[in-house]
C-alpha positions in Angstrom: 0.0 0.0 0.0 1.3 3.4 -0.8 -0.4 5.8 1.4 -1.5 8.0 -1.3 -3.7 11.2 0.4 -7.2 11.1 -0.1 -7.4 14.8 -1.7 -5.3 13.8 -4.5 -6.4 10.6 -4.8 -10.2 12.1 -5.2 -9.0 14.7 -7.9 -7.5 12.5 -10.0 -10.4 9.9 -10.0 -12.7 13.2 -10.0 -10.7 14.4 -13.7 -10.9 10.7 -15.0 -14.4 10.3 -14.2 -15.2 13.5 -16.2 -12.7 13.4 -19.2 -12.7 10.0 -19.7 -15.4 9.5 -22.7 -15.7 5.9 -24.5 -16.3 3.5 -21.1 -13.9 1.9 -19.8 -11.4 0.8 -21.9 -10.7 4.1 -23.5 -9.9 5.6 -20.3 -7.3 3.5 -19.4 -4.6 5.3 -20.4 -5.8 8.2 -18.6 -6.2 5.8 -15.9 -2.8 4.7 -16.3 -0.9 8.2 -16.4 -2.5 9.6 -13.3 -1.7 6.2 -11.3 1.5 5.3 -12.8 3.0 8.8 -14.3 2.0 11.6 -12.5 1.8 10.1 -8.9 3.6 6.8 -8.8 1.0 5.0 -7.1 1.5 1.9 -9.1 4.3 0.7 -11.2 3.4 0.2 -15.1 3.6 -3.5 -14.0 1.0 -3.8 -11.0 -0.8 -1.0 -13.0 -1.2 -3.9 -15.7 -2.2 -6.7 -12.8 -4.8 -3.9 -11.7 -6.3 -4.0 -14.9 -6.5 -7.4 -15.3 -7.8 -8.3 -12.0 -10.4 -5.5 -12.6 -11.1 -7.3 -15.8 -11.8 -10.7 -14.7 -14.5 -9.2 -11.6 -18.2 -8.3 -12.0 -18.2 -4.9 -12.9 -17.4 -1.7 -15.7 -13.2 -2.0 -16.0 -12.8 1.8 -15.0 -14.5 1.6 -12.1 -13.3 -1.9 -10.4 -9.5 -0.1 -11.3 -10.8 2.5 -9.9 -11.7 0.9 -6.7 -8.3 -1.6 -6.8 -6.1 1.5 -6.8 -7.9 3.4 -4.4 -8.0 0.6 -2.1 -3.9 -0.1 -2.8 -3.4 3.8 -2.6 -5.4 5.0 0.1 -6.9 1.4 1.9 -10.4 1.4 2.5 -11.4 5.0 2.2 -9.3 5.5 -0.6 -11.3 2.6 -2.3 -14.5 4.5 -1.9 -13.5 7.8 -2.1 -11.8 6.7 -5.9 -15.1 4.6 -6.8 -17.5 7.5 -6.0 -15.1 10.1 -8.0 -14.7 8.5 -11.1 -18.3 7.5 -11.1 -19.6 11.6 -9.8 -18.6 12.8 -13.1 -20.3 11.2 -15.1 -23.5 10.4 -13.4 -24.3 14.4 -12.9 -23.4 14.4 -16.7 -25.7 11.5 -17.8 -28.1 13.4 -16.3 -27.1 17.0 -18.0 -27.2 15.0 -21.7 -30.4 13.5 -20.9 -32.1 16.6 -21.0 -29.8 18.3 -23.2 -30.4 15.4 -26.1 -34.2 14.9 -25.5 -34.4 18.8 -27.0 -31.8 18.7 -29.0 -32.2 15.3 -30.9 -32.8 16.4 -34.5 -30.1 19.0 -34.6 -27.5 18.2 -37.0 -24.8 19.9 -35.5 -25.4 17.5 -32.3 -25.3 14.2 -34.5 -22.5 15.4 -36.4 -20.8 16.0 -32.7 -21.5 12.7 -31.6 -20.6 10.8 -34.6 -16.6 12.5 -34.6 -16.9 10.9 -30.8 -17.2 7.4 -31.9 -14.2 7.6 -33.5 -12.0 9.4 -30.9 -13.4 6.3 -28.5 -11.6 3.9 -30.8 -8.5 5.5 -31.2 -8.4 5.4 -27.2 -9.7 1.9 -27.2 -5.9 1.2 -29.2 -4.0 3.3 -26.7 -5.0 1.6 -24.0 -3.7 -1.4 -25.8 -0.6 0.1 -26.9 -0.5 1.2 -23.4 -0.5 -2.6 -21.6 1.3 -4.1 -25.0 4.7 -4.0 -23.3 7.4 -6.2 -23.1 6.3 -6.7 -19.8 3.1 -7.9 -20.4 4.4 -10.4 -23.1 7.7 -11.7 -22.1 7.9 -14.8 -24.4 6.6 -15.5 -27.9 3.8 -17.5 -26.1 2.3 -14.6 -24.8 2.0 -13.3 -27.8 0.6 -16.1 -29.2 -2.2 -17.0 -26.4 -3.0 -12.9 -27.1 -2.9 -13.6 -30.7 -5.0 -16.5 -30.4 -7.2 -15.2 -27.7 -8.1 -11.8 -30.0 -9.1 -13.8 -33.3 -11.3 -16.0 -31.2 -13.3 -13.6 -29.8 -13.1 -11.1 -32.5 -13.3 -13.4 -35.7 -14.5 -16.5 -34.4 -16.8 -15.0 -31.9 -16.4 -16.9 -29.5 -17.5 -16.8 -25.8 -15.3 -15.0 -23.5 -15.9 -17.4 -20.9 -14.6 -19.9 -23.1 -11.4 -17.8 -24.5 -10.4 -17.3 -20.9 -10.8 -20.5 -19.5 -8.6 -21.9 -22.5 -6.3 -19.1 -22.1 -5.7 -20.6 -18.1 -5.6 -24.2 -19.1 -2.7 -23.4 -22.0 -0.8 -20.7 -19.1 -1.4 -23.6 -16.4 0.2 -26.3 -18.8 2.6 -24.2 -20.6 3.9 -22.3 -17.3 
């Protein structure tokens, strides 16, 4: 535990919450700078264990990282305090666009807004990615290949995620 204090540990959840748009996975990075880069609460490393324990438990990605480094950071009340902040954000504007979009709906300066969003929330979608792709993360050429293998199964072969990871731990329990 690093014994982060709760002000900036609340700010920094508070900015993420509120700039961080395409759900979970596109924030990461963000995620990952304010944890790892601008306060050294994590090491790139456990900052990539974080993720994938937050991954594999019930639950949006952003917030259960959320909660895992507020809880590493700052124990129990840094757990909650991070949860509520990065969730503050954008509950109060859910609300805001809500009423914003029901009167604004047809405007076609609002679609064309939205639809240069979608785009922007792939591009961060890769980041993240890029972010976690390090040599860390795959230290062998079978790392790459269980990724390799586990990406074209879900995202060619559609196949259950359930399924991918549960083959993914058999081959890691066999091969490792």
């Amino acid at each position: 535990m690093h014994d982060a204090p709760l002000g900036p540990l609340a700010w920094s959840f508070l900015k993420i919450g509120l700039f961080g748009f395409g759900g979970g996975y596109a924030i990461l990075p963000l995620i990952g700078h304010e944890v790892v880069e601008t306060h050294a609460w994590a090491t790139r490393g456990e900052f990539s264990d974080m993720v994938a324990l937050s991954q594999m438990t019930p639950g949006p990605v952003a917030i259960n990282t959320a909660t895992y480094v507020g809880y590493t950071s700052g124990g129990f009340w840094g757990s909650a305090l991070a949860t509520a902040m990065v969730c503050l954000a954008p509950f109060a504007l859910a609300l805001l666009a809500c009423k914003f979009f029901t009167s604004m709906r047809s405007n076609p300066r609002v679609a064309g807004a939205m639809s240069l969003l979608r785009p922007t929330a792939v591009g961060l979608v890769l980041a993240a990615f890029l972010g976690l792709a390090n040599r860390e993360n795959f230290p062998d050429w079978k790392s790459g290949a269980v990724f390799t293998t586990a990406f074209l199964a879900s995202a060619a072969w559609k196949a259950h995620p359930l399924l991918v990871l549960a083959a993914a731990g058999v081959f890691g329990w066999l091969v490792y």
